[in-house]
C-alpha positions as CSV (number, residue, x, y, z in Angstrom):
1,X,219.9,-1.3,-102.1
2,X,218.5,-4.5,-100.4
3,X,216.5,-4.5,-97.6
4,X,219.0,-6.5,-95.4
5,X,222.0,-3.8,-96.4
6,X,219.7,-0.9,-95.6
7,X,218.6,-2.2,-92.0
8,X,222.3,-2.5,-91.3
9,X,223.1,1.1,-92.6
10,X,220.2,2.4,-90.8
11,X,221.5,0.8,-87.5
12,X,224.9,2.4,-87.9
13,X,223.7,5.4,-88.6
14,X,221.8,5.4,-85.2
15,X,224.4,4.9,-83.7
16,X,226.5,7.1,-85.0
17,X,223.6,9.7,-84.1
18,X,223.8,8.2,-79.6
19,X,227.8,9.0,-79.7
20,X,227.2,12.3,-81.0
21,X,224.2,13.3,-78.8
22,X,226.5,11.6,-76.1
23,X,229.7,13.6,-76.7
24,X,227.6,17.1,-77.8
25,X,226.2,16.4,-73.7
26,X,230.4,15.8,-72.3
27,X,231.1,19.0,-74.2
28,X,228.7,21.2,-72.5
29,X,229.4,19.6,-69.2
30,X,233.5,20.6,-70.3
31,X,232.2,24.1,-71.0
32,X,230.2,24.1,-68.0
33,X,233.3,23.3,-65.9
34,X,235.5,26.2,-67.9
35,X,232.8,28.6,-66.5
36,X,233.8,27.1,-62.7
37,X,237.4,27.3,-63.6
38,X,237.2,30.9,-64.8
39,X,235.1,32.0,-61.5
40,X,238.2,30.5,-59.1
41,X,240.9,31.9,-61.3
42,X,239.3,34.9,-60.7
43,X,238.9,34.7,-56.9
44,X,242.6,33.3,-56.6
45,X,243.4,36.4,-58.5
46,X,241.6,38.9,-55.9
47,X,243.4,37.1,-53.1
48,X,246.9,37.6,-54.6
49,X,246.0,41.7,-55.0
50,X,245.0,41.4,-51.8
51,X,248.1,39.4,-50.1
52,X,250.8,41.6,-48.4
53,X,254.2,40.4,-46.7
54,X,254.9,41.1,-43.2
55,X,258.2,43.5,-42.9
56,X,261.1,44.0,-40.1
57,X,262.2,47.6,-39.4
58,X,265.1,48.7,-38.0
59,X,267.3,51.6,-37.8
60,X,270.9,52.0,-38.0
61,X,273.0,54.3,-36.3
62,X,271.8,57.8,-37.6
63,X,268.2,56.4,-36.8
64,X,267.8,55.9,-40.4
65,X,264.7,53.1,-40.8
66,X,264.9,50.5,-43.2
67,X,262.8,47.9,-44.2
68,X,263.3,43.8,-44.8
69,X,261.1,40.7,-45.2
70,X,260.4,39.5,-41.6
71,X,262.3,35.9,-41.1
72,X,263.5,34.0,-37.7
73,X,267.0,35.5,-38.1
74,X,265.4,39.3,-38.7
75,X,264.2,38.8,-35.6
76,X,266.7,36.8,-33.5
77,X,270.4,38.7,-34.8
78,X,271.5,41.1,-32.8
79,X,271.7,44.7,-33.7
80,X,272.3,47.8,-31.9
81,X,269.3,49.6,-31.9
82,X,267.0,46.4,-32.0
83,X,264.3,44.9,-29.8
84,X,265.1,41.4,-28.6
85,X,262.6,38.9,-29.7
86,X,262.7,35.0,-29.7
87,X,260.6,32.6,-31.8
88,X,258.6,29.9,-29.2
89,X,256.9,27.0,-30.4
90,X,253.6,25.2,-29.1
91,X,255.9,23.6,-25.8
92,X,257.6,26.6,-25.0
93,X,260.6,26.3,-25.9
94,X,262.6,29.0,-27.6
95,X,264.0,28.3,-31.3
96,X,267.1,29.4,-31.9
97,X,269.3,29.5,-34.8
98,X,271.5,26.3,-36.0
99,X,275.0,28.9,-34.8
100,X,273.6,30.0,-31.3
101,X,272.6,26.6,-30.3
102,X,275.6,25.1,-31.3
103,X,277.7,27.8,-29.3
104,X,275.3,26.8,-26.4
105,X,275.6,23.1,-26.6
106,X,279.6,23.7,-26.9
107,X,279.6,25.6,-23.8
108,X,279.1,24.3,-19.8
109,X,278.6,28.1,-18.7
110,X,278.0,32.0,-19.2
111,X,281.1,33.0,-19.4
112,X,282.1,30.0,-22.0
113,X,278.7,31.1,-24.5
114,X,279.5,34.5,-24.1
115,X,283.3,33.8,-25.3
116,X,281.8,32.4,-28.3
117,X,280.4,35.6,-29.6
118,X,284.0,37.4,-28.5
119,X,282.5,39.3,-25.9
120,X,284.9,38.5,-23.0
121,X,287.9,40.6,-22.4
122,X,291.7,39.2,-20.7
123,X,291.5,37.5,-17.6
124,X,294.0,39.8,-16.7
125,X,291.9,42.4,-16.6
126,X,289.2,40.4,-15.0
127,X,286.8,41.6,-12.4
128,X,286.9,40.0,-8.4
129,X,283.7,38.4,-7.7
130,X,282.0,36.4,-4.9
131,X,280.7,32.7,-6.6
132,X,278.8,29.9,-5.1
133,X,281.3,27.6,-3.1
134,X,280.4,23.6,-4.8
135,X,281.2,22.0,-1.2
136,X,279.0,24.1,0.4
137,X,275.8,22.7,-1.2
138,X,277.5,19.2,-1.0
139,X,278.0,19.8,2.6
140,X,274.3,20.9,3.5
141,X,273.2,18.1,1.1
142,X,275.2,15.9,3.5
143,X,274.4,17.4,6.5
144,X,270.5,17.7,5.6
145,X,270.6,14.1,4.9
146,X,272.3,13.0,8.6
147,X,269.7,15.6,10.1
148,X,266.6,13.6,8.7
149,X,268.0,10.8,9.6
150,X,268.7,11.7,13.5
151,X,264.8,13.2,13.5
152,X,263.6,10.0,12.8
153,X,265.1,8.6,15.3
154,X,264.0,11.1,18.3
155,X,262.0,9.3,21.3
156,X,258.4,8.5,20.7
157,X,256.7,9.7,23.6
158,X,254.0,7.5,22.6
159,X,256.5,3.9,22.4
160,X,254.8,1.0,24.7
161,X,258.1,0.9,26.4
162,X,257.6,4.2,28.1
163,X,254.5,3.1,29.4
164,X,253.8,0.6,32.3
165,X,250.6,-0.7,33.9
166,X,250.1,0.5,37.8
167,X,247.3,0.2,40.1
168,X,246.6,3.5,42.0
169,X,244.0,5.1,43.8
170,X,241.8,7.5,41.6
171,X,240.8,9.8,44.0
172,X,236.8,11.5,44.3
173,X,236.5,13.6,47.2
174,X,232.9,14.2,46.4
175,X,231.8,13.4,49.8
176,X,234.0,16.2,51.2
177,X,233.3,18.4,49.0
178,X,229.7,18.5,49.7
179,X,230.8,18.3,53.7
180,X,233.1,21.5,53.4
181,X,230.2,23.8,51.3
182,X,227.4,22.2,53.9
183,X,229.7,23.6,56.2
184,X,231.9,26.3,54.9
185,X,230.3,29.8,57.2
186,X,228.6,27.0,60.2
187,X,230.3,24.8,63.0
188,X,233.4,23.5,60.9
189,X,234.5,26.9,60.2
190,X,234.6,27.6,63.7
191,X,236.1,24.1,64.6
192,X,238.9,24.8,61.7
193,X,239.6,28.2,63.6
194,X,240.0,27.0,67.2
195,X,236.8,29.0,68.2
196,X,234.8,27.1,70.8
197,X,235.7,24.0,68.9
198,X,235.0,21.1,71.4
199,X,231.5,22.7,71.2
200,X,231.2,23.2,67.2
201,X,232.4,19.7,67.2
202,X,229.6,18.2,68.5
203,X,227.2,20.0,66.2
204,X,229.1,19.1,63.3
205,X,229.4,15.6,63.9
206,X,226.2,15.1,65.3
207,X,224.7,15.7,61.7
208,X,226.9,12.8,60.5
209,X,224.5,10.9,62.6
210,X,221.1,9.9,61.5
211,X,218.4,10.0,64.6
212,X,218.8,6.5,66.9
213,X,220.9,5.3,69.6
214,X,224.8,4.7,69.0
215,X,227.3,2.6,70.5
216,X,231.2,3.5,71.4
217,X,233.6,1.1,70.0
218,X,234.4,-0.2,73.0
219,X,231.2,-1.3,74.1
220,X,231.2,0.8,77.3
221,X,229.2,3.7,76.3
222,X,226.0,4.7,74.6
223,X,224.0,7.5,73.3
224,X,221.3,8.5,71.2
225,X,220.6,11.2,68.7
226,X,217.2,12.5,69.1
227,X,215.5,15.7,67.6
228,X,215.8,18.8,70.2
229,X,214.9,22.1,68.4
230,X,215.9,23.3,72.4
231,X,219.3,22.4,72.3
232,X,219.0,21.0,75.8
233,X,220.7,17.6,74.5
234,X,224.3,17.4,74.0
235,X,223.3,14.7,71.2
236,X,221.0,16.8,68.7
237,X,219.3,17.1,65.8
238,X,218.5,20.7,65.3
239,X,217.5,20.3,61.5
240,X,215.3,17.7,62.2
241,X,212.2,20.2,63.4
242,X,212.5,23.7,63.4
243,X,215.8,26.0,63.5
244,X,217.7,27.6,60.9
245,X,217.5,24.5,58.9
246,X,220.8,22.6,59.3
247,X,224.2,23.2,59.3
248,X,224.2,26.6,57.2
249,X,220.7,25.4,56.0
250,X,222.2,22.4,54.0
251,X,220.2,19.9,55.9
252,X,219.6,17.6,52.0
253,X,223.3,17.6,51.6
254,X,223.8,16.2,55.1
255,X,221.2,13.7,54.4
256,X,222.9,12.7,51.7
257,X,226.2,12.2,53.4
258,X,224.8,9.9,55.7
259,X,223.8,7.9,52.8
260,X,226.7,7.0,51.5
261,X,228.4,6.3,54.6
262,X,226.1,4.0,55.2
263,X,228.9,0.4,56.4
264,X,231.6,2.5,54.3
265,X,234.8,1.5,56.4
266,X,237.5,4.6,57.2
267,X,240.3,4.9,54.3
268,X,243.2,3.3,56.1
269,X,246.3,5.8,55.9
270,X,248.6,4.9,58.3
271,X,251.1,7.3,60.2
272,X,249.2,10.7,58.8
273,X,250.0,14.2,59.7
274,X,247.1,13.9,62.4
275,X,249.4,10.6,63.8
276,X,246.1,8.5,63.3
277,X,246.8,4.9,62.7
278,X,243.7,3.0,60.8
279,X,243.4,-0.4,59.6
280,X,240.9,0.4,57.3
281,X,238.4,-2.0,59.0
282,X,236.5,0.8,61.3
283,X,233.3,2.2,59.8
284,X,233.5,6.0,59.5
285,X,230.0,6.0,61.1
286,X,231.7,4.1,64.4
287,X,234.7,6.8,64.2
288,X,232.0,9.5,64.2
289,X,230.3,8.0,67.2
290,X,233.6,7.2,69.1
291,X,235.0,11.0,68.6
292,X,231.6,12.6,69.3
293,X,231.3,10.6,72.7
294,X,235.2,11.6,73.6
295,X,234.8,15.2,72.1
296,X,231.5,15.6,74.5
297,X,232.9,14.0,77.5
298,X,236.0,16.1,77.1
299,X,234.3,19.1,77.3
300,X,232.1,18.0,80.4
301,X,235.0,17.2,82.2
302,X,237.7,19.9,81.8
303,X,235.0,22.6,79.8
304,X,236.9,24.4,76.8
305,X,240.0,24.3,76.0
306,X,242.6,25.2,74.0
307,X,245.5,24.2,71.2
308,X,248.5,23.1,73.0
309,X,246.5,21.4,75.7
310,X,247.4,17.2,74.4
311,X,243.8,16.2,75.3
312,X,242.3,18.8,72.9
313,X,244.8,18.4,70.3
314,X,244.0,14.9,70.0
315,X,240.2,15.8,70.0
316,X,241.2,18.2,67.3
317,X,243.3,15.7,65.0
318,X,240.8,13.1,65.1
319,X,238.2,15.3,63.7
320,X,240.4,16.5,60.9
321,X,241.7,13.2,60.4
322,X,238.5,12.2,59.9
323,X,237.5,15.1,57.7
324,X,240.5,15.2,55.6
325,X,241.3,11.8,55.0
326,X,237.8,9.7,55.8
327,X,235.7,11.5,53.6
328,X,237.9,13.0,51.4
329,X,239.0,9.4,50.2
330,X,236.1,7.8,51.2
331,X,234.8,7.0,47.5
332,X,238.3,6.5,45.5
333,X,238.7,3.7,44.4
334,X,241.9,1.4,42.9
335,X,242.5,1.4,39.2
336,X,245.2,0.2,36.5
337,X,246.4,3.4,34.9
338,X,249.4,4.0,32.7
339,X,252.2,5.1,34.1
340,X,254.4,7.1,32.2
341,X,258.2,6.4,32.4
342,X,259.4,9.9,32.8
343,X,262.8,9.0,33.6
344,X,263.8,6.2,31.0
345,X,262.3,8.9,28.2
346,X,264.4,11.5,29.5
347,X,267.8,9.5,29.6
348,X,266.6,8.1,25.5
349,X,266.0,12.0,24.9
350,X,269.7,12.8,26.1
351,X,271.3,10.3,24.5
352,X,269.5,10.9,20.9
353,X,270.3,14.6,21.4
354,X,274.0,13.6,21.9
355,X,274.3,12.0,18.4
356,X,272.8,15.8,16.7
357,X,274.9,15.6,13.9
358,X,277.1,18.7,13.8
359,X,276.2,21.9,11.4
360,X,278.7,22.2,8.7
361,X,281.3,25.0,8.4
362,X,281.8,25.6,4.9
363,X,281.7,29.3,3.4
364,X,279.3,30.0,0.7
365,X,280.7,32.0,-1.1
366,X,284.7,31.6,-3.1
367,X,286.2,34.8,-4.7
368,X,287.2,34.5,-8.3
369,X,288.1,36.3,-10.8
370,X,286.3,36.7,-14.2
371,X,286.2,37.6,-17.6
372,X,284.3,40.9,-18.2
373,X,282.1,41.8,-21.0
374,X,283.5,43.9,-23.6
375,X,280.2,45.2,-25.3
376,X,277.4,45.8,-22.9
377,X,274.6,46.3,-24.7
378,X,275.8,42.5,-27.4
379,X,276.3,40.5,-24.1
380,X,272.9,42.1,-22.4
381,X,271.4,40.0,-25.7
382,X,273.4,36.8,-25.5
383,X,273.3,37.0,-21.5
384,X,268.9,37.3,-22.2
385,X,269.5,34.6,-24.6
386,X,271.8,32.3,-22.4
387,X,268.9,32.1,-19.7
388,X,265.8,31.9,-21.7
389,X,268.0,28.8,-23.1
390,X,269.5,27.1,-20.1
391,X,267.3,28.8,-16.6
392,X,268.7,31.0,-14.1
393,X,271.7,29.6,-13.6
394,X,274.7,30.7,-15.1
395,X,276.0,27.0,-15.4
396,X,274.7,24.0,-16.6
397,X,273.4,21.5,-14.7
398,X,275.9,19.0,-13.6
399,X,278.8,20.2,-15.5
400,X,281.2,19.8,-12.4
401,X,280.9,16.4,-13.1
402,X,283.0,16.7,-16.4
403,X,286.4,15.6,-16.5
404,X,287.9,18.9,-17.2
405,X,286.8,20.2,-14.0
406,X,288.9,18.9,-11.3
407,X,287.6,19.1,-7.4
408,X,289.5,21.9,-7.0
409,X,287.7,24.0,-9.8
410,X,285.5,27.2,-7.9
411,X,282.5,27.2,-10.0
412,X,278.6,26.1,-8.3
413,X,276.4,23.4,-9.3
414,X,273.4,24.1,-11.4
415,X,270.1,23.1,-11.2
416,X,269.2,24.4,-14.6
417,X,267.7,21.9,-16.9
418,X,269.3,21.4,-20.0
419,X,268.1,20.8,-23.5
420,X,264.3,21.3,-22.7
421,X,264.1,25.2,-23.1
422,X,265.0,25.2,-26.4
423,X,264.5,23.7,-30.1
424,X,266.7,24.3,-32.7
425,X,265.6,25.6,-36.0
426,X,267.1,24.8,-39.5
427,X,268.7,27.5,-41.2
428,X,266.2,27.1,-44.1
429,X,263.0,27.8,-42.1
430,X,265.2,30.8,-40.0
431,X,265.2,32.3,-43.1
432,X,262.3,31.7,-45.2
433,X,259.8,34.6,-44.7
434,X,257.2,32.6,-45.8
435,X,257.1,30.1,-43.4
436,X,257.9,32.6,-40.7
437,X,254.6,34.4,-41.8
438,X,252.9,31.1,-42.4
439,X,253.6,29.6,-38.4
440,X,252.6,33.5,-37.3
441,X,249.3,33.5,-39.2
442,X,248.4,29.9,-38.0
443,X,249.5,30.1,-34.4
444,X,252.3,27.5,-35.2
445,X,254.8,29.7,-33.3
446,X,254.6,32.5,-31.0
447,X,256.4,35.7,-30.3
448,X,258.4,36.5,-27.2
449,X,260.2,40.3,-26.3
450,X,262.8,40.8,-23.9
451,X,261.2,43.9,-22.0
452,X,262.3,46.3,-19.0
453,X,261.3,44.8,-15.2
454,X,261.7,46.4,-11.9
455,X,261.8,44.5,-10.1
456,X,263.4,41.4,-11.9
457,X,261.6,38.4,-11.6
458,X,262.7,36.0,-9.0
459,X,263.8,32.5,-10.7
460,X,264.7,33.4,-14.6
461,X,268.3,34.4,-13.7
462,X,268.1,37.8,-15.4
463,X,268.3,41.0,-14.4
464,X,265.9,44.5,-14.9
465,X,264.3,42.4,-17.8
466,X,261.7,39.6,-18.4
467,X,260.8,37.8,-21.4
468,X,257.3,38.2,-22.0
469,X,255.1,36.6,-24.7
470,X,253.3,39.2,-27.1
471,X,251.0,38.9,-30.3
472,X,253.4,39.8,-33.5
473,X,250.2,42.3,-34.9
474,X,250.9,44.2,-32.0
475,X,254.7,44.4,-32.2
476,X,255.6,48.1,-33.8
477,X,258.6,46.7,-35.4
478,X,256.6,44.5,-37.9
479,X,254.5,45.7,-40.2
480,X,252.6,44.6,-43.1
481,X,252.9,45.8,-46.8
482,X,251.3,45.1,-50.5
483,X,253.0,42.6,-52.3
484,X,254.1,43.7,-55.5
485,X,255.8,40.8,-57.3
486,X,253.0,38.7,-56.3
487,X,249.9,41.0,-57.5
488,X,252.3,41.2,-60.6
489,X,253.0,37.5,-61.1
490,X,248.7,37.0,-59.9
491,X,248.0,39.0,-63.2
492,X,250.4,37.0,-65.5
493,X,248.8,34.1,-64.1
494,X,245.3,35.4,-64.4
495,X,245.8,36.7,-68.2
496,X,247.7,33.4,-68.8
497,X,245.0,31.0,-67.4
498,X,242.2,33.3,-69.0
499,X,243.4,33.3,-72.6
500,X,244.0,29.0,-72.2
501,X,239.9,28.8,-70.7
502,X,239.1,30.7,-74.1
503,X,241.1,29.0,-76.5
504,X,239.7,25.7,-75.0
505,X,236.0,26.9,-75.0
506,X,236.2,28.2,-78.5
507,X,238.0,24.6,-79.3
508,X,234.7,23.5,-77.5
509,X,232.6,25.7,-79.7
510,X,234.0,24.2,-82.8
511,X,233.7,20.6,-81.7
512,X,229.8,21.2,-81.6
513,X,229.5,22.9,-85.0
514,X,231.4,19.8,-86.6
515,X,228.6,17.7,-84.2
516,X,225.9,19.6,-85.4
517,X,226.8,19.3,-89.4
518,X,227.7,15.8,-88.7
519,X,224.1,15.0,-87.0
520,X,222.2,16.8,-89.5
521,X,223.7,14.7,-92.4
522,X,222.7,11.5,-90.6
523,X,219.7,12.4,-89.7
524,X,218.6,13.0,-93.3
525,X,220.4,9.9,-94.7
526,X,218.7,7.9,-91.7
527,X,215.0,9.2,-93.0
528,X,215.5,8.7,-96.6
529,X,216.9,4.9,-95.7
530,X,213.7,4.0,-93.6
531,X,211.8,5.7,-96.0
532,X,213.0,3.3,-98.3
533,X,212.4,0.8,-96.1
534,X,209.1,1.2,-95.4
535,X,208.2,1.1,-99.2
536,X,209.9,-2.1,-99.9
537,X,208.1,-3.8,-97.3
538,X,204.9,-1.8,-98.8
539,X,205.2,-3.4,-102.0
540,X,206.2,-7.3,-100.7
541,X,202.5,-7.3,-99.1
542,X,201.3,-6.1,-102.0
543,X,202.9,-8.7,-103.8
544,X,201.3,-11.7,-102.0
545,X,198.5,-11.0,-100.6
């Protein structure tokens, strides 16, 4: 063999020698994998022993039990002895079967679904009823509509145009007020009650009077006020120095009266009940000083006297003129204020209340006669269903507005809602149990029963029962169960799949012997070839050197 033939030889060989190495490495990894595979076949296997199938009991009429695979219709058929359930899915809504919703969608009322499932009897031998008069609602509608309206237009206390702008005296009678409580148990009580008044007279109005001299109006007379403790003056001060203090000791709020009246001019009523006529131009102060001079002189002349005598009357009506109206008014003063138009709101009032739009007369209730159910305990089941379906109402909304209904027709309008409390579901899914316990397991669907209630719940339409949502593992009429045909057919599988990972590991097992053989063949042709080699090239250095 030449050298060049045996380098090429040897090169195959090596790599005949990498592809085995590299297959003998993918068929452990294979064998490696059959070891996974045989670990999940065998856990898949557990699981099936373990699975069970949930079951629907119910009993016939000897209250014999039997047993079927729970599935939509299981639940939602009627039967005689069985609870009332109802499949509801993640909105709410209940599903029904492809039958009952097409009797529902067929039908515009109760009576109409219930006729589907022959439950209704002649209408000869029909039952008189009271029902919900259609133009009654219509009616109020109306009416309520014409009410709102007239509200809104109802007089606005509050609307500019019952309101003007008028000047007008704001009255303050603070100056009287302090007079009367500097006075209330002293000389003006006794004035007030005709006791010795010319005399109490003077000493009342004397403390309107600061201390000085004082002229009459006229010019003709004069006086002064001085301060006489004695009380030999007619013109005194006694709560200047000494006495009691002051008219009922209120000598500061006397002080203060004199204060303010200070050039204050009288208030100018004309034609009063005391028949004084002012101007308004006289000073109070110079009306004090004109009635205190008359008042005294009166008295010196003709001594007490009495009412009905014209001289003290006059005396008399002066002072309370001056009391009543001077001081009383004294500080008021003219404002703008709103004046409320009492008169032109009342006549708006009366006219808006003549337009009241007149309360209909329309009975509420028509007597009919209807249909009556021939099986109880059937319609109790498709009356439940109707209103879990369709609401409270026994109609649907706005069926009146049909054209088989004429305007004459005595049924009442609904407002039900209609194709939102319910979702149909296939007749293949209604029946497969496995779905049904699929969408139980996972919470796809939920379970609803139709149980007793007293009292009935305002709003659903039905009556002594409620449909309330309940967890299917607590509901007695479904129970679970072993699965027999699937532990069964989970052991077929298992031997099956078991006997095909051996037959392909011992295929595996035989691939790596013929690997092995091969290798070990190669190998020893590969070291005689370079041991060949290696003495050929031996022998060429030999040769020259």
């Amino acid at each position: 063999m030449g050298m060049a033939a045996g380098q090429a030889r040897l090169l195959s060989i090596t790599a005949r020698l990498n592809h085995n190495e590299l297959r003998t490495m993918q068929i452990s990894n294979a064998k490696i994998r059959l070891a996974d595979q045989t670990e999940k076949v065998g856990e898949e296997y557990i699981n099936a022993l373990n699975e069970t199938q949930l079951m629907y009991s119910t009993y016939d009429e000897n209250g014999n039990i039997s047993y079927e695979r729970l599935t939509g219709y299981a639940l939602s058929s009627y039967g005689p002895l069985k609870n009332q359930y109802g499949l509801v899915n993640a909105a709410g809504q209940i599903l029904v079967s492809e039958l009952d919703a097409a009797n529902y969608e067929s039908s515009d009322n109760l009576e109409e679904f219930l006729d589907k499932y022959g439950l209704l009897g002649s209408l000869d031998e029909g039952k008189i009823v009271e029902v919900k008069n259609p133009a009654y609602d219509t009616a109020w509608d109306e009416y309520n509509q014409k009410y709102q309206e007239w509200k809104a237009k109802e007089p606005d206390k509050n609307d500019e145009k019952y309101w003007v702008t008028e000047t007008t005296t704001v009255e303050n009678s603070e100056l009287y007020e302090k007079f009367v409580s500097g006075t209330d148990s002293g000389c003006w009580t006794s004035v007030m009650n005709d006791s010795s008044a010319l005399y109490h007279l003077g000493d009342v109005l004397s403390h309107l009077l600061d201390v000085g001299e004082y002229t009459t109006s006229d010019g003709q007379n004069t006086f002064s006020i001085v301060d006489d403790p004695s009380n030999s003056n007619p013109f005194y001060h006694w709560w200047t120095t000494g006495g009691s203090g002051g008219v009922n000791g209120n000598a500061q709020t006397m002080a203060e009266i004199r204060a303010e009246l200070v050039g204050m001019n009288c208030c100018g009523k004309h034609e009063d009940e005391y028949h004084q006529d002012c101007d308004g131009t006289e000073t109070i102060t110079q009306k004090v000083v004109d009635l205190l001079w008359d008042s005294q002189e009166l008295l010196n002349d003709r001594g007490a006297l009495g009412p009905g005598d014209p001289d003290y009357d006059a005396i008399l009506n002066r002072a309370k003129h001056l009391v009543f109206y001077d001081l009383k008014y004294a500080l008021s003063e003219e404002k703008p204020v709103k004046v409320f138009k009492q008169e032109e709101y009342d006549n708006d009032v009366a006219a808006w209340e003549a337009t009241k739009p007149v309360e209909p007369e329309v009975e509420p209730y028509l007597t009919k006669k209807v249909r009556q159910v021939t099986d109880s305990d059937k319609g109790e089941w498709y009356i439940n269903l109707w209103h879990r379906m369709n609401g409270e109402s026994d109609y649907k909304s706005g069926y009146m507005n049909l054209d088989k209904y004429d305007e004459n027709f005595d049924g009442w309008i609904s407002d039900s809602k209609v194709n939102e409390n319910y979702a149909v579901l296939e007749d293949g899914l209604m029946n497969s149990p496995e779905w049904l316990q699929f969408a139980l397991e996972h919470g796809v669907i939920t379970l609803e029963k139709v149980e007793f209630s007293s009292p009935s719940i305002e709003g659903d339409g039905l009556t002594d029962v409620q449909w309330v949502s309940t967890i299917y593992s607590s509901v007695t009429d479904i129970t679970e169960q072993k699965d027999e045909n699937a532990a069964t057919k989970a052991e077929v599988w298992y031997n099956q799949q078991l006997r095909e990972i051996e037959a392909k590991d011992k295929e595996y097992d035989n691939q790596m012997k013929l690997l092995d053989t091969e290798h070990n063949a190669l190998q020893t042709e590969y070291d005689s070839i370079k041991g060949t080699i290696e003495k050929n090239v031996e022998r060429t250095f030999k040769a020259f050197s």
